[in-house]
NUTIRO-603459 format. One line per field, with one value per atom (N, C-alpha, C, CB): residue in one letter; chain; x, y, z. Coordinates in steps of 0.001 Angstrom, whole numbers. Glycine has a CB too. Example, Ala and Ser with C-alpha at 12.3 -4.5 7.8 and 13.67 -1.06 7.14 Angstrom:
<sites>
residu <- A,A,A,A,S,S,S,S;
chaine <- A,A,A,A,A,A,A,A;
X <- 13190,12300,13200,11308,12850,13670,12900,14084;
Y <- -5690,-4500,-3300,-4473,-2250,-1060,30,-598;
Z <- 7800,7800,7800,9046,7080,7140,7870,5725;
</sites>
This chain:
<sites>
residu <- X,X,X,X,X,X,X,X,X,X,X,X,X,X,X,X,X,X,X,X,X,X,X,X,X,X,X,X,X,X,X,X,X,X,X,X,X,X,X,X,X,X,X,X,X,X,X,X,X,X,X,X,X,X,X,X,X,X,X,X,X,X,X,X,X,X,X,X,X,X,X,X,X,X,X,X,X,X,X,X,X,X,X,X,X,X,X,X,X,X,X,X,X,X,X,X,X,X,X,X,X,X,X,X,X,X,X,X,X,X,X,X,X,X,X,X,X,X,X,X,X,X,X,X,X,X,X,X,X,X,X,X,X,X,X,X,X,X,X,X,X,X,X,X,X,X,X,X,X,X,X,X,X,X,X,X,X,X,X,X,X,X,X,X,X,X,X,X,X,X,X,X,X,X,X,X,X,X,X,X,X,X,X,X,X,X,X,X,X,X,X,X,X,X,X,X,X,X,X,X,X,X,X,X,X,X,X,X,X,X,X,X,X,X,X,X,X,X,X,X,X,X,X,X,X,X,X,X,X,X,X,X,X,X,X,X,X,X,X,X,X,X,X,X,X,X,X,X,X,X,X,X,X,X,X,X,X,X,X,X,X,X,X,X,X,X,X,X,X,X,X,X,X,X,X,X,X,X,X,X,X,X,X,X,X,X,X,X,X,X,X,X,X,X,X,X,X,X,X,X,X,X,X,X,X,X,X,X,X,X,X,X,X,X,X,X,X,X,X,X,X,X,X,X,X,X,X,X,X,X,X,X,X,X,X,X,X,X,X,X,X,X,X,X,X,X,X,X,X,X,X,X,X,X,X,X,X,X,X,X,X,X,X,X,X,X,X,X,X,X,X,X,X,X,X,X,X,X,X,X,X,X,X,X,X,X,X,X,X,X,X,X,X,X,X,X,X,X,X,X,X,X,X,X,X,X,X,X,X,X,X,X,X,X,X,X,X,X,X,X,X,X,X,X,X,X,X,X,X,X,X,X,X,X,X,X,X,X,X,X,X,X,X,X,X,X,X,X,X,X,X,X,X,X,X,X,X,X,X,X,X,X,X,X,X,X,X,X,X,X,X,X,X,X,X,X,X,X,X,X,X,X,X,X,X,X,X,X,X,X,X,X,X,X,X,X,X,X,X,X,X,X,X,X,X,X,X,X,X,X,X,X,X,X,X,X,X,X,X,X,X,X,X,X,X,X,X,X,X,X,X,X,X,X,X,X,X,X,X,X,X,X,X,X,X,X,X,X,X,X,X,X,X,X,X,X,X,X,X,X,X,X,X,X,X,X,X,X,X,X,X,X,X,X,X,X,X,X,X,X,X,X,X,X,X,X,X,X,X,X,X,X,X,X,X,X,X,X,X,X,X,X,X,X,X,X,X,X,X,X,X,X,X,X,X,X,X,X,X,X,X,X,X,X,X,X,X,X,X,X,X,X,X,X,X,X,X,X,X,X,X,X,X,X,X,X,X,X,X,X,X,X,X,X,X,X,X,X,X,X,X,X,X,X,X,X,X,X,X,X,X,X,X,X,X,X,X,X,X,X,X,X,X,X,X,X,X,X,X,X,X,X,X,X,X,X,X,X,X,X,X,X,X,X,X,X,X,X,X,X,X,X,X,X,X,X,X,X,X,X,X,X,X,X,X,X,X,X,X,X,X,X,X,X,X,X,X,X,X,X,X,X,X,X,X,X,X,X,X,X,X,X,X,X,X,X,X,X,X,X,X,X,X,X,X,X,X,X,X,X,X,X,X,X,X,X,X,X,X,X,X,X,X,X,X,X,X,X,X,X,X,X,X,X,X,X,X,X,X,X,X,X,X,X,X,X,X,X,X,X,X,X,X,X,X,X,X,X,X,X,X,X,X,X,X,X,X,X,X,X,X,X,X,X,X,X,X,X,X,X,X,X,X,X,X,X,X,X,X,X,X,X,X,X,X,X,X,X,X,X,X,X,X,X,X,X,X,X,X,X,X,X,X,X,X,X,X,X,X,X,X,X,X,X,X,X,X,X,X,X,X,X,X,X,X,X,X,X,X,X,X,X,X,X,X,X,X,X,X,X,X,X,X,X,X,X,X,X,X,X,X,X,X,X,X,X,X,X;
chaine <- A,A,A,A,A,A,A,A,A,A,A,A,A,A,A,A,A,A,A,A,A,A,A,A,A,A,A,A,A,A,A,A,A,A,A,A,A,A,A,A,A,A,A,A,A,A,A,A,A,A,A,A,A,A,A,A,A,A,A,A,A,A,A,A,A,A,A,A,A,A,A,A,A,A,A,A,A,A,A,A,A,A,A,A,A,A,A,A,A,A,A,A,A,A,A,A,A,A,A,A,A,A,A,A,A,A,A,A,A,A,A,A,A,A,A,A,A,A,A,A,A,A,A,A,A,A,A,A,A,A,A,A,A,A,A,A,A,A,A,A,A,A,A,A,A,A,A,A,A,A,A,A,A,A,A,A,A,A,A,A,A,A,A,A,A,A,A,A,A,A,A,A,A,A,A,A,A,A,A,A,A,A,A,A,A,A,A,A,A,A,A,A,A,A,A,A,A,A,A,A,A,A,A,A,A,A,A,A,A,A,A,A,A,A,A,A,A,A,A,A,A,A,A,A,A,A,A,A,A,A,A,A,A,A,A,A,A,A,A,A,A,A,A,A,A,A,A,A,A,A,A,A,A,A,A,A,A,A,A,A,A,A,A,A,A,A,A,A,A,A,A,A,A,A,A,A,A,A,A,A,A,A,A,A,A,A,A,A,A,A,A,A,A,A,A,A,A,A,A,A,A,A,A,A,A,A,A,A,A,A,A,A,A,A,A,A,A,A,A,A,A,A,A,A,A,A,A,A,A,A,A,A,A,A,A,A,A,A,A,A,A,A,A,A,A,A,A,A,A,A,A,A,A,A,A,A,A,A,A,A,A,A,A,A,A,A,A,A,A,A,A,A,A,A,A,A,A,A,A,A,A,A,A,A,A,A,A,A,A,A,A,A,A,A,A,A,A,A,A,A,A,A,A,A,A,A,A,A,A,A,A,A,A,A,A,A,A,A,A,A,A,A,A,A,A,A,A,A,A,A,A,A,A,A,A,A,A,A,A,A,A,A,A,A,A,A,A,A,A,A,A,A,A,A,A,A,A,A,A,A,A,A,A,A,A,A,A,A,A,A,A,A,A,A,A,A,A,A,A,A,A,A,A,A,A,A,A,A,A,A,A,A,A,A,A,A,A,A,A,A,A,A,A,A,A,A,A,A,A,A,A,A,A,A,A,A,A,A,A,A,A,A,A,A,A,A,A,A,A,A,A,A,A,A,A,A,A,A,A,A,A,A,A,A,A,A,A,A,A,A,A,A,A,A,A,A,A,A,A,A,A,A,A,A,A,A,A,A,A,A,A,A,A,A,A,A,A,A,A,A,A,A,A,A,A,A,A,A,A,A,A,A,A,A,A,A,A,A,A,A,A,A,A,A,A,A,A,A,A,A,A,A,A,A,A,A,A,A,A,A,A,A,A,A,A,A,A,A,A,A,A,A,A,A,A,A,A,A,A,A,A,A,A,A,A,A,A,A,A,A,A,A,A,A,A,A,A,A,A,A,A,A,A,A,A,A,A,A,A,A,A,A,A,A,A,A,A,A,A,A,A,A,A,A,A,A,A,A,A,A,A,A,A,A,A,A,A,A,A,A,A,A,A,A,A,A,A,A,A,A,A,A,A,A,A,A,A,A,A,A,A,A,A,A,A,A,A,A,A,A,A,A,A,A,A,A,A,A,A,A,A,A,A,A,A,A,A,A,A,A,A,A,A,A,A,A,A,A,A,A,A,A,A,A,A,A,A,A,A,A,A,A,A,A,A,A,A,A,A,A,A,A,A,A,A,A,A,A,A,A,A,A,A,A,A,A,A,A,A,A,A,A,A,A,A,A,A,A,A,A,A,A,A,A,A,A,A,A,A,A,A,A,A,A,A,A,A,A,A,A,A,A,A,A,A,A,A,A,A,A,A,A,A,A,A,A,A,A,A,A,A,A,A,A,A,A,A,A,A,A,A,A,A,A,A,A,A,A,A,A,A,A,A,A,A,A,A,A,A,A,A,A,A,A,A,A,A,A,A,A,A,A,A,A,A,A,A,A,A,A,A,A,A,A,A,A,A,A,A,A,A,A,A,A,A,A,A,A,A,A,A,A,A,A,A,A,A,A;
X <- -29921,-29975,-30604,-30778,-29890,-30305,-30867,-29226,-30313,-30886,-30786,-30206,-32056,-32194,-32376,-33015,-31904,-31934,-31949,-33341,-31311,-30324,-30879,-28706,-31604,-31713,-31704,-32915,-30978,-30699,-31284,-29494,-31599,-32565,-31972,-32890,-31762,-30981,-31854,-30821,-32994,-34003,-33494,-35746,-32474,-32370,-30684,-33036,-30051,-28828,-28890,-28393,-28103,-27557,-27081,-27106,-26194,-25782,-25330,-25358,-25517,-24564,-23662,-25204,-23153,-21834,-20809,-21775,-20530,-19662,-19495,-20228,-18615,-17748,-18818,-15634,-19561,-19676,-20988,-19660,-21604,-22814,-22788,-23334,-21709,-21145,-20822,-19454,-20664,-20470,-21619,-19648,-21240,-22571,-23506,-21642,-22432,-22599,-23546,-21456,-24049,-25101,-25816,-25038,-25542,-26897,-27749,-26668,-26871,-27840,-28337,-26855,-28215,-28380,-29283,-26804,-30441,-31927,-31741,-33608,-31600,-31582,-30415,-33110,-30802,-29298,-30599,-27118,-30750,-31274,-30090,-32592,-30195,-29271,-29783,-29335,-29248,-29710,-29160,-29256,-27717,-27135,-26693,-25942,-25719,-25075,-23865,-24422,-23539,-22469,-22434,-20753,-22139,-22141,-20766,-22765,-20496,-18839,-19365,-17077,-18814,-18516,-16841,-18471,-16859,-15597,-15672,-15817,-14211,-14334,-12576,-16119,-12766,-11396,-10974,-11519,-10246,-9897,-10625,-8118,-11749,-12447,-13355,-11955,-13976,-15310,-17068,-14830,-16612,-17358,-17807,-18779,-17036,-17520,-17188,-16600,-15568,-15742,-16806,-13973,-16745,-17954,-19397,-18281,-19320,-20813,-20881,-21624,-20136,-19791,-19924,-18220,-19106,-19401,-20715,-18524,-21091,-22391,-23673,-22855,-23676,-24575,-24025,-24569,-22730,-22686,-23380,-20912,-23192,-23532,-25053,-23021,-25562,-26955,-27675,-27383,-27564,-27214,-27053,-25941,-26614,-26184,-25823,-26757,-24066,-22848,-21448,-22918,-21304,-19959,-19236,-19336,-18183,-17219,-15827,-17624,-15095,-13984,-12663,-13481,-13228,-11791,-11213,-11872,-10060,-8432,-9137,-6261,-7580,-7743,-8085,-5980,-8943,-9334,-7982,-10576,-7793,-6661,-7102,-5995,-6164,-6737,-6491,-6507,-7710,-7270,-7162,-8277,-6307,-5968,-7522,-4912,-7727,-8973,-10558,-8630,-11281,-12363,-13829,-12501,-14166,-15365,-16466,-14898,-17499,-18189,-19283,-18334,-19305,-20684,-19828,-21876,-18611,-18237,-18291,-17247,-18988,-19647,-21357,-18784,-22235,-23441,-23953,-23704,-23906,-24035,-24931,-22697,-24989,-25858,-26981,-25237,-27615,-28373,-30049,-27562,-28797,-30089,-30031,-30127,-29955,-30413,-30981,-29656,-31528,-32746,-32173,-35044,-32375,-31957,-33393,-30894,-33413,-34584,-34314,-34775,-34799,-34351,-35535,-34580,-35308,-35691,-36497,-35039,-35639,-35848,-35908,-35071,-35942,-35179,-33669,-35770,-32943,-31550,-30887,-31474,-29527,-29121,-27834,-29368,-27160,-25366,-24479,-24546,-23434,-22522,-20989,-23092,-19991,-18679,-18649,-17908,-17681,-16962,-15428,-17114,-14580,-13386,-13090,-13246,-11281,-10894,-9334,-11777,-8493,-7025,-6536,-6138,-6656,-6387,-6787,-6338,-8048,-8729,-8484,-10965,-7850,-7462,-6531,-6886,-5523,-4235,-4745,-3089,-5468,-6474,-7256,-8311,-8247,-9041,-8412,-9523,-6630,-6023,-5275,-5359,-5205,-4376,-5622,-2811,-6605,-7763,-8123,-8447,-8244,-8640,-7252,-9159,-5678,-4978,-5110,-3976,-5426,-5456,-7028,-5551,-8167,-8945,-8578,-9898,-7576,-7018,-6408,-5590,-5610,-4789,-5888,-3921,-7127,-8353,-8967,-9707,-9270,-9828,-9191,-10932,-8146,-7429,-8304,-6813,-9585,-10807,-10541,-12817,-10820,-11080,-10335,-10932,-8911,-8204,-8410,-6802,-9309,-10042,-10849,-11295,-11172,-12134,-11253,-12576,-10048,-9092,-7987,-8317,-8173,-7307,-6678,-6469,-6837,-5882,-4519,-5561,-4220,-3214,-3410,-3137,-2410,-2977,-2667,-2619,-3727,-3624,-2236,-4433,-2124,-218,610,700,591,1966,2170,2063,1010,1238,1040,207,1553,1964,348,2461,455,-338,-1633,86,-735,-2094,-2616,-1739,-1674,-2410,-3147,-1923,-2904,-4110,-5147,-3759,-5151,-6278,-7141,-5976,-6818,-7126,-8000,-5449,-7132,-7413,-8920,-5869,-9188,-10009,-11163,-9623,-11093,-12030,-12479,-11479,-11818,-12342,-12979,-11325,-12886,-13210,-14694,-12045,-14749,-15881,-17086,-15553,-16292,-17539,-18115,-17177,-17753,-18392,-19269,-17425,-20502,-21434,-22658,-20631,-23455,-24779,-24322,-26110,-24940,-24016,-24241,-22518,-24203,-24192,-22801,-26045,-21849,-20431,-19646,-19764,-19443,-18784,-17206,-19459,-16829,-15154,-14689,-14403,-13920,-13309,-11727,-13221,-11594,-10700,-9556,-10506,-10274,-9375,-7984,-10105,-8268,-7071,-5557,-7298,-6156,-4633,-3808,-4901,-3908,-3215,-2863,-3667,-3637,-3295,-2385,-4247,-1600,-1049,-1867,-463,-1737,-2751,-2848,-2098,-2191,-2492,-3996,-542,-3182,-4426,-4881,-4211,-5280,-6894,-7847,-6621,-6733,-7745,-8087,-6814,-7542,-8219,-9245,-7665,-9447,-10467,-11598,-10084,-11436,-11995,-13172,-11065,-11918,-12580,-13363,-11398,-13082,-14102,-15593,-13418,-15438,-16475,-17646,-15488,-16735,-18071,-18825,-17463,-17812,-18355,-19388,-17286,-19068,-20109,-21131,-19542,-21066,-22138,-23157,-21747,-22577,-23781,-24930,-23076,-24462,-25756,-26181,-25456,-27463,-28420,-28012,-30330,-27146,-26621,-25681,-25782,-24542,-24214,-24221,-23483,-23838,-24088,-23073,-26111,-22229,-21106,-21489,-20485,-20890,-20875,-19397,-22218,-18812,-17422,-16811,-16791,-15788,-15249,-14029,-14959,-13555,-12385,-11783,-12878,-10171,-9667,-9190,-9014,-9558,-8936,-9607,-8607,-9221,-10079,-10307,-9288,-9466,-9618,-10835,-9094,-11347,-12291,-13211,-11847,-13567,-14224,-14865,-13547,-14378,-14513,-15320,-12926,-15892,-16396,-17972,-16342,-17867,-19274,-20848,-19266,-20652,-21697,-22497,-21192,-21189,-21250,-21890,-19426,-22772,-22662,-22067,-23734,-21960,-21148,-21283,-20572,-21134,-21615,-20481,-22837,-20461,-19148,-19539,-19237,-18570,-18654,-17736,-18621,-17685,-17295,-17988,-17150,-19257,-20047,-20790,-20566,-21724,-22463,-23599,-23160,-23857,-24693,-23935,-26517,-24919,-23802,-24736,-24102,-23817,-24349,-23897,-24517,-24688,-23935,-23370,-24575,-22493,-21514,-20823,-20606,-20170,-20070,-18255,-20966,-18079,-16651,-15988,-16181,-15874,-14903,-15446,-15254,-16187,-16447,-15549,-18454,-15145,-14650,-13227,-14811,-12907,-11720,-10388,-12027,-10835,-10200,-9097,-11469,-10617,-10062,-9375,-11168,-10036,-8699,-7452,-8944,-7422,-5485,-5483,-4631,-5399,-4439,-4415,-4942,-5484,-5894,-4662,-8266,-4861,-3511,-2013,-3812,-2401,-1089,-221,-1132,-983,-101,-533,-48,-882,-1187,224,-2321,843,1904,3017,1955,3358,4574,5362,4692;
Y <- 10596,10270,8888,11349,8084,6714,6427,5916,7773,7484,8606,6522,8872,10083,10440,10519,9408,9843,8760,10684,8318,7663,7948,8353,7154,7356,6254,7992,7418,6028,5884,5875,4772,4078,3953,2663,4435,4553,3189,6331,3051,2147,464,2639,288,-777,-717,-656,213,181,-1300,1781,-2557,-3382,-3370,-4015,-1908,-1256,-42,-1689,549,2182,2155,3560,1311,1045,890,217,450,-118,1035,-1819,719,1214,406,434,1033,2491,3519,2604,2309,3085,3908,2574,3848,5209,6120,4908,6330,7996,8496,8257,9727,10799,11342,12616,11192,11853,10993,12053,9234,8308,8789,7288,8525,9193,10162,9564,11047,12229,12649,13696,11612,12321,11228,12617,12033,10962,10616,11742,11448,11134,12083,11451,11486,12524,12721,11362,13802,13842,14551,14660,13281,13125,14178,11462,15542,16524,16195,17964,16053,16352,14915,17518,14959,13336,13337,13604,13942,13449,14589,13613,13479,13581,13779,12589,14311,13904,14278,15212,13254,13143,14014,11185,14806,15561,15470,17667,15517,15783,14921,14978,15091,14191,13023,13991,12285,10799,10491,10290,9242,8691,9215,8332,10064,11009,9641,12538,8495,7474,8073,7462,8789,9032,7477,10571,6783,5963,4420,5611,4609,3268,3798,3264,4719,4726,4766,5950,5089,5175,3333,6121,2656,1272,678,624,1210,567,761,1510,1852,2218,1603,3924,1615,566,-1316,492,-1477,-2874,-3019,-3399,-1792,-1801,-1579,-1106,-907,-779,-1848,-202,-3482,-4621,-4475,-5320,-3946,-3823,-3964,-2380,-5373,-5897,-5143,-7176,-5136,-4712,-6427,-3701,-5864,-6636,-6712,-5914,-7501,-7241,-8091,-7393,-7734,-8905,-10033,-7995,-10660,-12052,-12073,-12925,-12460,-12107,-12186,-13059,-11608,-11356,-11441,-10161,-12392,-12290,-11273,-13223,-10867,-9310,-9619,-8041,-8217,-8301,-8333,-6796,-7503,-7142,-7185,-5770,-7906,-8271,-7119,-10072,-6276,-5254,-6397,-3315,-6930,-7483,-6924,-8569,-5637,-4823,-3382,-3828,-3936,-2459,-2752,-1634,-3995,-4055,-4425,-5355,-3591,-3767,-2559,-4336,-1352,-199,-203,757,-874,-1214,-1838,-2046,-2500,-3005,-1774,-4478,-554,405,1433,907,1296,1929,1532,2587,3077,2368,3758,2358,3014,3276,3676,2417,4637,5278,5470,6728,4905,4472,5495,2395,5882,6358,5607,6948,4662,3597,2179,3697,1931,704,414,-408,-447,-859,-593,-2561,-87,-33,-803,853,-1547,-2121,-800,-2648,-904,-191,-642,569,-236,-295,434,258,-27,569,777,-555,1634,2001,2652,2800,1911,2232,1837,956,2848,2341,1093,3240,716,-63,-1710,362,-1319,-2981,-3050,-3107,-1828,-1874,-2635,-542,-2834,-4156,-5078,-4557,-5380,-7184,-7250,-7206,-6625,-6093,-5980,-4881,-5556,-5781,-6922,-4812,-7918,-9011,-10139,-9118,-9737,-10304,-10486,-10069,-8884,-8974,-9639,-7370,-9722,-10487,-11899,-10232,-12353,-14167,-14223,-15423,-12910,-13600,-13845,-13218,-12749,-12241,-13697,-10901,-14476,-15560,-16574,-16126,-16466,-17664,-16539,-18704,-15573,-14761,-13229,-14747,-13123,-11919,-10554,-12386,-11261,-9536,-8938,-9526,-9792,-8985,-7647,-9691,-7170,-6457,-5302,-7075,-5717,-4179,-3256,-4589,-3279,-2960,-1777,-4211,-2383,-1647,-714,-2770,-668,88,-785,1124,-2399,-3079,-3452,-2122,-3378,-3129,-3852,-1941,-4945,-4939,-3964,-5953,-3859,-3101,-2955,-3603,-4485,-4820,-3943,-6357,-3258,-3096,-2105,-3346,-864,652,732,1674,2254,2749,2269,4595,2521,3002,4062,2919,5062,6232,5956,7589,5289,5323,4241,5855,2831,2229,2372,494,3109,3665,4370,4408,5456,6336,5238,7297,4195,3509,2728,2185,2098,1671,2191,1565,3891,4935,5171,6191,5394,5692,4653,6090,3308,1818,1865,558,2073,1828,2622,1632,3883,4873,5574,6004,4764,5219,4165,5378,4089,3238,3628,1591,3670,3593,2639,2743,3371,2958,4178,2883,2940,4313,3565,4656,4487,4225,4769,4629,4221,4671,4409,4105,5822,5895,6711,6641,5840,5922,6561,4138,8036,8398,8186,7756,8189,8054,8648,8574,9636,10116,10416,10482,9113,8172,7913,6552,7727,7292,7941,6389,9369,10097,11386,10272,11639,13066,14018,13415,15151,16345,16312,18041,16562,16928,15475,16686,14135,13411,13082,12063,14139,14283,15637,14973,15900,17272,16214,18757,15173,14275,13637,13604,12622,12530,13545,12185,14972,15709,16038,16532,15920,16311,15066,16760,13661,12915,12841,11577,12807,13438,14452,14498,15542,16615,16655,18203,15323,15100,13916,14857,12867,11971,12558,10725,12924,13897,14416,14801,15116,16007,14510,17612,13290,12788,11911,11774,11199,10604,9260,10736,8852,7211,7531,6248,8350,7994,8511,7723,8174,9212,8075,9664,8906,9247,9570,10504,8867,9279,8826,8259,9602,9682,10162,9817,9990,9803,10837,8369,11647,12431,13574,13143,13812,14712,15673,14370,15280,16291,17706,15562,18622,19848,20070,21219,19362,18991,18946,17852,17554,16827,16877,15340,18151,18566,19754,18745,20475,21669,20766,22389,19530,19498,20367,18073,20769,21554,20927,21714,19455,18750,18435,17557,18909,17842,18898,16915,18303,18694,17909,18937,18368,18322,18336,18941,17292,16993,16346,15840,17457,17885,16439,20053,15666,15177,15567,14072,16991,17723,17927,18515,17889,18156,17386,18812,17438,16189,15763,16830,16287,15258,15568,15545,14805,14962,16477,13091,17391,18573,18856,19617,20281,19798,21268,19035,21538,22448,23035,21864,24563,24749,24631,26497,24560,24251,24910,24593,25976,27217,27212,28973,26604,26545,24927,26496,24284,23237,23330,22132,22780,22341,22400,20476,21198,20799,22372,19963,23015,24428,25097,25428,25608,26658,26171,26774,24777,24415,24915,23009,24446,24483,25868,23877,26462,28418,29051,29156,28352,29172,28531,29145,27727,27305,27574,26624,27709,28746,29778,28449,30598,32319,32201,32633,31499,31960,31725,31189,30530,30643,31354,29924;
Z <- 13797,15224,15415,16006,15850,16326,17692,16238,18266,19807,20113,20875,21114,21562,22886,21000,23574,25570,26114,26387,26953,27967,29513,27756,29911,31487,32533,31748,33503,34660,35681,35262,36054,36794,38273,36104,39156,40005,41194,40404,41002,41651,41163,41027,40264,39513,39857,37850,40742,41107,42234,41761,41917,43409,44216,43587,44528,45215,45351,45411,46491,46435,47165,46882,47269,47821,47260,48398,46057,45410,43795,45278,43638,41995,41058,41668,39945,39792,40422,38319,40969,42003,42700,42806,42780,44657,43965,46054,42870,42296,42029,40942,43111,43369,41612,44303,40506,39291,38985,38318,38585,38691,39145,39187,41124,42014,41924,43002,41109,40931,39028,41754,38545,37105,36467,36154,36405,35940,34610,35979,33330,31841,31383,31021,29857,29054,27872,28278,27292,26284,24700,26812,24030,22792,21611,22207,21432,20443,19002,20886,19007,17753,17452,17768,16927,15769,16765,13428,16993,17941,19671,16822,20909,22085,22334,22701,23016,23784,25343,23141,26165,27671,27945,28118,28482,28588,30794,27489,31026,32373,32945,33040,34178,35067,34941,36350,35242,35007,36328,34853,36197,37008,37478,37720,36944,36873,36454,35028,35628,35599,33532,37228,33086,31734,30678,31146,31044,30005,30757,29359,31746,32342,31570,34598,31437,31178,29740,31842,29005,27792,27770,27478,27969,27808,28153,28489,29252,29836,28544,31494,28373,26880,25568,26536,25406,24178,24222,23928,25691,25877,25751,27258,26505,26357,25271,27044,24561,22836,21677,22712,22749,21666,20869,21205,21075,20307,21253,19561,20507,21293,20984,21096,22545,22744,22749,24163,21912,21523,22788,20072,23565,24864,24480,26609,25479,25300,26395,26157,26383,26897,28965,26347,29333,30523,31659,30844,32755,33650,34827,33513,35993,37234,38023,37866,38440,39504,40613,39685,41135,42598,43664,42936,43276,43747,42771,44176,42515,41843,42474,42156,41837,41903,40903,41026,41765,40904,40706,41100,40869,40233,38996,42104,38913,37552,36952,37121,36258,34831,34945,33875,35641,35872,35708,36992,34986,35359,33978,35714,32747,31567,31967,30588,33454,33446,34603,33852,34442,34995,34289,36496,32881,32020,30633,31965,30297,29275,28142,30056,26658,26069,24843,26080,24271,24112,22404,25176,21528,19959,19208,19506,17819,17291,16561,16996,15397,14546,14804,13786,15782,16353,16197,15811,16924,17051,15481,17597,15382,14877,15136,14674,14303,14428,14980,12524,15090,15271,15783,15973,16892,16887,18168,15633,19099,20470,20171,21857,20020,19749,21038,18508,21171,22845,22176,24538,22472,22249,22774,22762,24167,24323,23947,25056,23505,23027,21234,23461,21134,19171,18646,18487,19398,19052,18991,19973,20190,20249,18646,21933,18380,17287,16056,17579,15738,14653,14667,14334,15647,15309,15619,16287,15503,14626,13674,14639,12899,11585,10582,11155,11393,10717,10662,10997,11803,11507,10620,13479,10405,9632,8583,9501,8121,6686,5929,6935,6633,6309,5701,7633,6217,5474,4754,6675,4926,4229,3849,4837,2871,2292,2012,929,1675,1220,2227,1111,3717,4689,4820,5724,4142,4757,3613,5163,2682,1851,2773,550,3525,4508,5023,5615,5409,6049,4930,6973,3741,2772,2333,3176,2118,1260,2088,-8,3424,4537,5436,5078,6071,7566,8237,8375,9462,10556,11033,11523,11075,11807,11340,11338,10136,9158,9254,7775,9959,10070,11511,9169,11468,12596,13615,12334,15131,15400,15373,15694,15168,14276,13248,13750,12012,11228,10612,10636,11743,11270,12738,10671,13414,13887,13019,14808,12243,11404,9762,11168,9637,8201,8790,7542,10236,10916,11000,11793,11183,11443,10121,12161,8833,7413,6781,6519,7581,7272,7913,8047,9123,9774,9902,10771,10162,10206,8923,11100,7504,6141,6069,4781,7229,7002,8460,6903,8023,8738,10205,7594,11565,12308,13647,11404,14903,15949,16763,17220,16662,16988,18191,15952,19326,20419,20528,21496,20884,21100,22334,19777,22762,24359,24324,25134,24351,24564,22992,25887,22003,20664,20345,19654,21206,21122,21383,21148,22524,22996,21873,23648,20859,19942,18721,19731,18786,17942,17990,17566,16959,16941,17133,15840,17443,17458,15769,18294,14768,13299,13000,12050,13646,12900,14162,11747,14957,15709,14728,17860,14142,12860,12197,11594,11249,10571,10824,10334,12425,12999,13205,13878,13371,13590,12262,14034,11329,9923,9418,8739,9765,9359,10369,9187,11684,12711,11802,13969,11772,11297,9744,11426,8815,7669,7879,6664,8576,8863,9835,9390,10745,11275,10767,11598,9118,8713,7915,7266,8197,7384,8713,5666,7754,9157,9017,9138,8783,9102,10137,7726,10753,11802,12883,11717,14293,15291,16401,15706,16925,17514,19204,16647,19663,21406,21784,22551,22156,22896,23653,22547,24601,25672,25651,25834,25825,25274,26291,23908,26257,26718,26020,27326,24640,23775,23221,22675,23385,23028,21346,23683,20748,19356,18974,19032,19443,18715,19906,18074,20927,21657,20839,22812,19923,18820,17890,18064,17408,16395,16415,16094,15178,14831,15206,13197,15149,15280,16961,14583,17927,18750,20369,18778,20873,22200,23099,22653,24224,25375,26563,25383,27321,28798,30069,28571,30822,31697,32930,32537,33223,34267,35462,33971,35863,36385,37590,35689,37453,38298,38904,37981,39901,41052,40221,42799,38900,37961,36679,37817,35710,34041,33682,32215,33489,32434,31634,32666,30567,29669,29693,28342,28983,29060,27742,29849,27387,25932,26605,24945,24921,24551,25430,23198,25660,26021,27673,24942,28027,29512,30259,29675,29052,29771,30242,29030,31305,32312,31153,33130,30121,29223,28316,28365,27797,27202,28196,26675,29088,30156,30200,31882,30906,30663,29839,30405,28440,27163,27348,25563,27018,26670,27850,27389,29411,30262,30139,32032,29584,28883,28032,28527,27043,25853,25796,24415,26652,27507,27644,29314,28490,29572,28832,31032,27721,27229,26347,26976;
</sites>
């Protein structure tokens, strides 16, 4: 465990007016206390789980790898301020680590290719492969066996955009093997009931008017599927 509780400062919010301040789930939820090696945020689309998921990696001092900046229609200039009213509560002091998000992983592999061209080692890291040359899953997957076999507190946003259900068992199965030691620890973002089942991990529903935490078989997530393939 690299970190063990997360709390938000709601007195250090610039506004409650605005995205992501105005969600009642902030307003009302003082700390998170971090038990096991791995967290998962489970809940609705726009519930505020992957903002905050980022906001703690930033606060954490571990870049996040974005694409090339885009002009918006509409500019929210407080939804990336939500890292600056919280406090991040360390065991050992700071540890390195990694933010993984499907969508910022293409940017991130046609990186490690133009390093590759001045520097060829680089792509041992990754199985001897560029990223470029395999599928989506599976250099997501070659990325994950690359990165997380190292000491490390590692955040992932919804991973499973990109995976098959069979290699979300793979993810799953490297999760609860790195889990059992004390170099890494895992906080992630997820809709998948997969890698909501790992052995290691508790679970905190943003379902509700603060973050709680919640068991497997009580989440939103499990009932679909469970009345789902009930009925067919």
């Amino acid at each position: 465990m690299h970190i063990t509780k997360i709390k938000i400062d709601q007195h250090r919010f610039p506004t409650k007016d605005a995205y992501p301040f105005n969600l009642p789930i902030f307003q009302k939820t003082g700390a998170l206390d971090l038990t096991t090696p791995v967290t998962i945020f489970t809940g609705e689309n726009g519930t505020g789980k992957s903002t905050l998921l980022k906001a703690m990696c930033i606060r954490c001092g571990i870049h996040i790898w974005e694409g090339a900046s885009r002009t918006r229609y509409e500019l929210n200039h407080f939804e990336d301020k939500l890292q600056h009213a919280l406090d991040i509560y360390w065991t050992n002091g700071r540890v390195p680590g990694s933010f993984f998000s499907p969508e910022l992983f293409r940017n991130f592999s046609q990186l490690v290719d133009e390093w590759a061209v001045s520097t060829p080692g680089i792509l041992e890291f990754y199985g001897g492969e560029s990223l470029m040359a395999k599928s989506h899953g599976q250099s997501t997957m070659a990325y994950f066996k690359s990165m997380y076999n190292r000491k490390g507190l590692f955040f992932l946003d919804e991973p499973e955009a990109a995976l098959s259900p069979k290699t979300q068992l793979d993810l799953l199965e490297l999760l609860n093997d790195k889990s059992g030691s004390r170099d890494a620890q895992f906080i992630i973002s997820t809709h998948s009931p997969i890698l909501m089942s790992c052995r290691q991990a508790e679970l905190f529903t943003f379902d509700s008017r603060s973050i709680e935490r919640v068991d497997f078989k009580a989440t939103s997530h499990y009932k679909v599927f469970k009345h789902f393939f009930s009925t067919m």
